[in-house]
C-alpha positions as CSV (number, residue, x, y, z in Angstrom):
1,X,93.9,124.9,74.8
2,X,96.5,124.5,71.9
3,X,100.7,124.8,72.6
4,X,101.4,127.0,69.7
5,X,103.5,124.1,68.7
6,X,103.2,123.5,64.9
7,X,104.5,120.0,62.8
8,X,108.4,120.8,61.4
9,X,109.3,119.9,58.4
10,X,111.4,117.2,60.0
11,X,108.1,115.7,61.2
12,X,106.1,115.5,58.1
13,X,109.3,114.0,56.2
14,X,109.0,111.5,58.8
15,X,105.6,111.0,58.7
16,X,105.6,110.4,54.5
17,X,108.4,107.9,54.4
18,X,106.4,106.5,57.5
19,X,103.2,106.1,55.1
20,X,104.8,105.5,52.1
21,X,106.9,101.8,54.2
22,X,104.1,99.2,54.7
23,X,106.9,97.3,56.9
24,X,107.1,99.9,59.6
25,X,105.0,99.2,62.4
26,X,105.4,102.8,64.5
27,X,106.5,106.7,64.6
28,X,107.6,107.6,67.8
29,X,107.4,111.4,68.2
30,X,108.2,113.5,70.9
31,X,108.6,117.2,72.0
32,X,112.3,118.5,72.9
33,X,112.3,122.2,73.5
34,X,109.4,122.7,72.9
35,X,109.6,121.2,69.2
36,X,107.9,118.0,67.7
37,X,110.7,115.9,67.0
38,X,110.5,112.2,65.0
39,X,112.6,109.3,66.4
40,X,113.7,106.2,64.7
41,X,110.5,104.5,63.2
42,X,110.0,100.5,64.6
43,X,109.9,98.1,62.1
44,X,106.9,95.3,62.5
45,X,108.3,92.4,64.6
46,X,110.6,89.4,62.4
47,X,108.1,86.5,61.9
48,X,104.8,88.5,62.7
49,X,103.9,88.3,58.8
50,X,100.3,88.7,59.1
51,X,99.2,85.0,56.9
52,X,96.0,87.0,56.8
53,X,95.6,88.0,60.5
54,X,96.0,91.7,60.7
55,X,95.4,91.1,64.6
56,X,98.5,88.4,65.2
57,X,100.9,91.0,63.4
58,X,99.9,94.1,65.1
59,X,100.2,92.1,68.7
60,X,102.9,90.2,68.2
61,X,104.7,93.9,67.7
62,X,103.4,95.9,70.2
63,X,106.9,94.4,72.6
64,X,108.5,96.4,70.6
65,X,106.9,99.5,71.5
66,X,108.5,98.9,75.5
67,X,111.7,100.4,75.4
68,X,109.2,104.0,74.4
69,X,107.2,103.8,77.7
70,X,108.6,105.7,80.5
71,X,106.9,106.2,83.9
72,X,107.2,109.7,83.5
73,X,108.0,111.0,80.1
74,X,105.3,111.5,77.4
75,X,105.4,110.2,73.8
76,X,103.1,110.0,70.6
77,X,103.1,106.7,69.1
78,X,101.8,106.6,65.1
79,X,101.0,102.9,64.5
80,X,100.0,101.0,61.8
81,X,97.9,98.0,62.3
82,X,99.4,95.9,59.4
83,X,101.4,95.7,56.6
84,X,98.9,94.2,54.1
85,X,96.5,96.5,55.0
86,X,98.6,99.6,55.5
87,X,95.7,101.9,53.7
88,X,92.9,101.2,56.1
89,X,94.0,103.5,58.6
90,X,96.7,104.6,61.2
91,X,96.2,104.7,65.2
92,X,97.6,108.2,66.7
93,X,98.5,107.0,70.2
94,X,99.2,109.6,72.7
95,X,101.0,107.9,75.5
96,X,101.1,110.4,79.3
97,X,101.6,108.7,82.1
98,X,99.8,109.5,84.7
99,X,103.1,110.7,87.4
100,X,104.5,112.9,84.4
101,X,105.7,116.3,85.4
102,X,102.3,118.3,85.1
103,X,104.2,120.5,82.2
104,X,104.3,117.4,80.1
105,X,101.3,116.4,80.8
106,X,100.2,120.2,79.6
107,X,102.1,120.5,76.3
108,X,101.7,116.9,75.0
109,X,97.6,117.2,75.5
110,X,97.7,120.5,73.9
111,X,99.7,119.4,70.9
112,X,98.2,116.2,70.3
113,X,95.3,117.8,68.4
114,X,97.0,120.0,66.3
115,X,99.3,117.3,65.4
116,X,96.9,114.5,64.3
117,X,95.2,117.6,62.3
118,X,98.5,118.8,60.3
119,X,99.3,115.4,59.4
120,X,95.8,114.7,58.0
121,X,93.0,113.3,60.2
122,X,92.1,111.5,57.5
123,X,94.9,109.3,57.7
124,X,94.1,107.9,61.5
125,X,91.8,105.1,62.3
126,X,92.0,105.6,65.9
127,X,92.9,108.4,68.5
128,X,94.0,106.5,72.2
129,X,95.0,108.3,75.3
130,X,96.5,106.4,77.4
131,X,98.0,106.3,80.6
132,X,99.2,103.1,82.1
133,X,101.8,101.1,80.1
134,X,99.7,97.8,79.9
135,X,96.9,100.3,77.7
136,X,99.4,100.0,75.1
137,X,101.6,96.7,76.0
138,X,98.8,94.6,76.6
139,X,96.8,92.5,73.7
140,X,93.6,92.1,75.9
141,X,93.3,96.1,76.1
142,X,93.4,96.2,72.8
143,X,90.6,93.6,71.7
144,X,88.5,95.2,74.1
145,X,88.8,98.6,72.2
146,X,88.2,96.7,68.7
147,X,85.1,95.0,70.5
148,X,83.7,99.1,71.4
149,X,84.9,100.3,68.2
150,X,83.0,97.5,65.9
151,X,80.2,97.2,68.5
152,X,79.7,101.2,68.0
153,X,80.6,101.5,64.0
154,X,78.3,98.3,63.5
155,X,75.3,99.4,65.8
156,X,76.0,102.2,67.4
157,X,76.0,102.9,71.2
158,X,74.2,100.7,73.6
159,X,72.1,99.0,71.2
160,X,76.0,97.6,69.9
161,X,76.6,96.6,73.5
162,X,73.6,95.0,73.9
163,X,74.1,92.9,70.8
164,X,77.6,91.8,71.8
165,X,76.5,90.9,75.2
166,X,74.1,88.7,73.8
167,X,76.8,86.9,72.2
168,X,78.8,86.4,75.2
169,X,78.4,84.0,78.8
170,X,77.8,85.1,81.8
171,X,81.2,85.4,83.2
172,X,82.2,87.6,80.0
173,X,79.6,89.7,80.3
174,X,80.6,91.1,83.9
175,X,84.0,91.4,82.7
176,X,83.1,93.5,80.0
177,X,80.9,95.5,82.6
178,X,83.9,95.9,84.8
179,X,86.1,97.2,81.7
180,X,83.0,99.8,80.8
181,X,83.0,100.4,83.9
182,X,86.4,101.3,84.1
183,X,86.6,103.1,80.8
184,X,84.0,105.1,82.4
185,X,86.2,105.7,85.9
186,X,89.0,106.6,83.6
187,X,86.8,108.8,81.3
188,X,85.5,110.9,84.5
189,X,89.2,111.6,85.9
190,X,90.2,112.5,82.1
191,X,87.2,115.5,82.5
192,X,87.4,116.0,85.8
193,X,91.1,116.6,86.1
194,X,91.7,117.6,82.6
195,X,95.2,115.0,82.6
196,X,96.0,117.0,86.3
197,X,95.8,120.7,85.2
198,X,93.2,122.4,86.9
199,X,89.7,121.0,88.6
200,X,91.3,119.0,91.6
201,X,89.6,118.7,94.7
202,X,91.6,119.1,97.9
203,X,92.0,117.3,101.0
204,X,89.2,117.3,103.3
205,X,90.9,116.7,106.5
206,X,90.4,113.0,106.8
207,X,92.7,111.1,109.0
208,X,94.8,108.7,106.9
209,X,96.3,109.4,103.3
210,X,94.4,110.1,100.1
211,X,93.7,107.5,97.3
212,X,93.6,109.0,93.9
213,X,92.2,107.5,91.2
214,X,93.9,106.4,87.6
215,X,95.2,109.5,85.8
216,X,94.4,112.1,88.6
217,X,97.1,114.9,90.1
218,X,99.2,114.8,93.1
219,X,96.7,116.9,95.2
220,X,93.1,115.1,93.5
221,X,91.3,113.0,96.0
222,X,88.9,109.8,95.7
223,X,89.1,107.6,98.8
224,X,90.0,108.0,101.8
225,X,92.5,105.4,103.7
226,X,91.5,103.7,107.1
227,X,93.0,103.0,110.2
228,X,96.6,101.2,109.9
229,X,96.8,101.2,106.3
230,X,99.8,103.9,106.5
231,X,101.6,102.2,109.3
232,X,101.1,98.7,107.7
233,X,103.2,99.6,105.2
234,X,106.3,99.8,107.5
235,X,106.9,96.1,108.0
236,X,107.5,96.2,103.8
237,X,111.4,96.1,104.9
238,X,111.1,92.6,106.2
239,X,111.7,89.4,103.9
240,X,108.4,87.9,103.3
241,X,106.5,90.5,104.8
242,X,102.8,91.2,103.1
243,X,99.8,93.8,103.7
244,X,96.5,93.5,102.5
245,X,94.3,95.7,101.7
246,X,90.8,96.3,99.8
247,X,88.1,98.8,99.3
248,X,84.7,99.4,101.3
249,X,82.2,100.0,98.7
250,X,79.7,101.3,100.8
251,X,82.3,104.3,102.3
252,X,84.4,103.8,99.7
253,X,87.3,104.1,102.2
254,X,91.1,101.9,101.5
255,X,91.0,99.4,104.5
256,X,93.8,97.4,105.9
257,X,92.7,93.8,105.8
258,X,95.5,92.2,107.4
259,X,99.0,91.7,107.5
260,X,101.6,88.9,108.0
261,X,105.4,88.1,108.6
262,X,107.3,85.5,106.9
263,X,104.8,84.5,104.3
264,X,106.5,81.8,102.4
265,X,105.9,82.3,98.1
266,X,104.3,79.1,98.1
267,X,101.5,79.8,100.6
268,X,101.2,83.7,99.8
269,X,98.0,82.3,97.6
270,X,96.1,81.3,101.0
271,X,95.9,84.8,102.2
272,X,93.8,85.7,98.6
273,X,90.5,86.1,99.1
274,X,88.4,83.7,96.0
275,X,85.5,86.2,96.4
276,X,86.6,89.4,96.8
277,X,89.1,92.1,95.2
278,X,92.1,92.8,97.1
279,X,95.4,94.6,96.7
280,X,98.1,93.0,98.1
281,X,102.0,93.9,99.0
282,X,104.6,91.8,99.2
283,X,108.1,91.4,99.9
284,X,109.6,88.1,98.3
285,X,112.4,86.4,100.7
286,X,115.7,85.4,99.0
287,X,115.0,88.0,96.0
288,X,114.0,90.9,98.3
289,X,111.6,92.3,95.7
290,X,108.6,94.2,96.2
291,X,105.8,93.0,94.6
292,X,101.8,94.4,93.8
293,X,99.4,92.2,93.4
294,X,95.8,93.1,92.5
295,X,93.3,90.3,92.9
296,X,89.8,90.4,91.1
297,X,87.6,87.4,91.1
298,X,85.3,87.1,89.1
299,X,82.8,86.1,92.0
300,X,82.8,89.2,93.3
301,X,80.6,92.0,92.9
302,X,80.8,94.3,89.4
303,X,80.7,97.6,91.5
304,X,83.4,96.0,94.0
305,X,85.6,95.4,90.3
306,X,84.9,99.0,89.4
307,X,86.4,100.5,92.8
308,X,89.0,98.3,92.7
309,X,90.1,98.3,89.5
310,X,89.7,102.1,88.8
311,X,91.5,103.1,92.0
312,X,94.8,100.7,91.3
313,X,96.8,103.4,89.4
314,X,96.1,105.8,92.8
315,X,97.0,103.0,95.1
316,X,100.4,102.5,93.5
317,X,101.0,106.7,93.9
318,X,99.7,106.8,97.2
319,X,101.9,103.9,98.4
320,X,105.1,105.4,96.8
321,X,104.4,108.4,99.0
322,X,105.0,106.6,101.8
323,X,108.1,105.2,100.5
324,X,106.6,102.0,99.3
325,X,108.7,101.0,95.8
326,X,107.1,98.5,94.1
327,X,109.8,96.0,92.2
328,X,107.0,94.1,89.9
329,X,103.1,94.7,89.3
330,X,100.7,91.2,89.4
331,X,97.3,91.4,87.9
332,X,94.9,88.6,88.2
333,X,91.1,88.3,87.1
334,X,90.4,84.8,88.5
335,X,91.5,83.3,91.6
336,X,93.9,81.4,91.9
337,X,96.3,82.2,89.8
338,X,98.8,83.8,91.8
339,X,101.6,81.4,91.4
340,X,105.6,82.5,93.0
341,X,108.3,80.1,93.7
């Protein structure tokens, strides 16, 4: 499905005095009435001159790329991965967050191609979609895509995975199955909900909320939630309240572990399971901040990492429907590094 909307003038003006400045790092562009418009282009960082590490450069600007990401508002981001090697090829990044109005979501998805294709294909490296802010804040997210883009360019497909398992331990490998596993999560709810227009299942009468997974609609369905979870979620007004909660693999169902008053910052760590994957919500004394913390150790199961870890973006939707608002997000492979004072 295309928008309609072509590239202005404005836009490819932009775009050449983009190419044509090795020292601009990104072109943010966005759509206002229905229009591509270019903002102000961002500059690669002061002292991220690359000494010959394209990588260093490119990560030590991607901060600067923040003040772009809104929970809800769409935006393209054209980035360059260097200034010494400002030929090799651009990234097109289209950022649309998954709680976007679903008309957003609609005419930024149906531009993006036309765009990329005006300004010259040729010119990009990379086409992203992405639709979490730390898929385009975070370094790790994006040494994980250079590792499937080399692994693929150098060997193609699985034989390239293979190869680059070899090459790890064992604890690397099944955290790079867990982040296959899910790309692959994310990859499904991409098809299946086509970025929330269209293709969503409805409720099936379960008792207990719905749990949607990363990227899917309002009305989409995963998991279902168990007994308590909802009501657990009430005590969140209390200072140093927290409620725990995890996935059943085998039903696949959000379960309330447990919950606890007056959990003091400096014990909240004993109430972490070192083995398992667990979400956890909890409301700081003193500051009275609400905070999310999703646990994943790497002792636990890779299909338990997959649920978890696919399902977080839903979890965070699901709880701000009933009227949980999260202050600060906490994400932690290995136990125990959840540290508050």
């Amino acid at each position: 499905m295309q928008s309609g909307i072509s590239v202005s003038t404005e836009v490819h003006d932009a775009f050449a005095g983009f190419i044509s400045n090795p020292s601009l790092f990104c072109l943010p562009i966005t759509i206002t009435d229905e229009q591509l418009v270019p903002l102000q282009p961002i500059s690669f960082s002061h002292g991220s001159s690359s000494d010959g590490d394209d990588n260093r450069q490119f990560f030590a600007s991607l901060p600067s790329l923040a003040d772009h990401l809104q929970p809800k508002t769409p935006i393209y981001l054209l980035l360059r991965r260097s200034q010494e090697h400002a030929e090799t090829g651009l990234i097109a990044l289209s950022f649309v967050p998954s709680n976007s109005p679903v008309r957003s979501k609609t005419l930024f998805a149906s531009t993006r191609a036309a765009l990329i294709r005006e300004l010259g294909s040729e010119n990009f490296a990379e086409n992203i979609f992405a639709t979490d802010v730390e898929e385009v804040l975070d370094e790790e997210e994006w040494k994980e895509r250079e590792l499937d883009l080399n692994a693929k360019s150098g060997a193609g497909g699985a034989g390239g995975d293979d190869r680059r398992d070899e090459l790890m331990g064992e604890q690397e490998r099944e955290l790079n199955a867990v982040k296959r596993g899910e790309n692959d999560a994310r990859d499904m709810w991409k098809r299946r909900m086509d970025i929330g227009i269209g293709g969503t299942v409805s409720s099936d009468g379960n008792k207990g909320g719905q749990l949607s997974g990363a990227g899917a609609s309002e009305s989409s369905t995963l998991f279902k939630t168990g007994d308590g979870a909802e009501e657990a979620l009430q005590i969140l007004g209390q200072d140093g309240a927290a409620v725990f909660l995890a996935i059943d693999v085998k039903t696949e169902t959000l379960n309330l572990v447990g919950t606890e008053s007056s959990v003091a910052p400096e014990s909240l760590s004993g109430h972490i399971p070192a083995s398992e994957p667990q979400y956890t919500f909890y409301r700081h004394p003193g500051s009275s901040e609400l905070i999310f913390i999703y646990t994943c150790p790497s002792g636990s199961s890779i299909k338990q990492r997959m649920l978890h870890a696919s399902s977080r973006a839903g979890l965070l939707v699901w709880a701000t429907r009933n009227g949980v608002s999260v202050n600060h997000k906490v994400c932690s492979l290995f136990f125990p590094r959840i540290r508050f004072q």
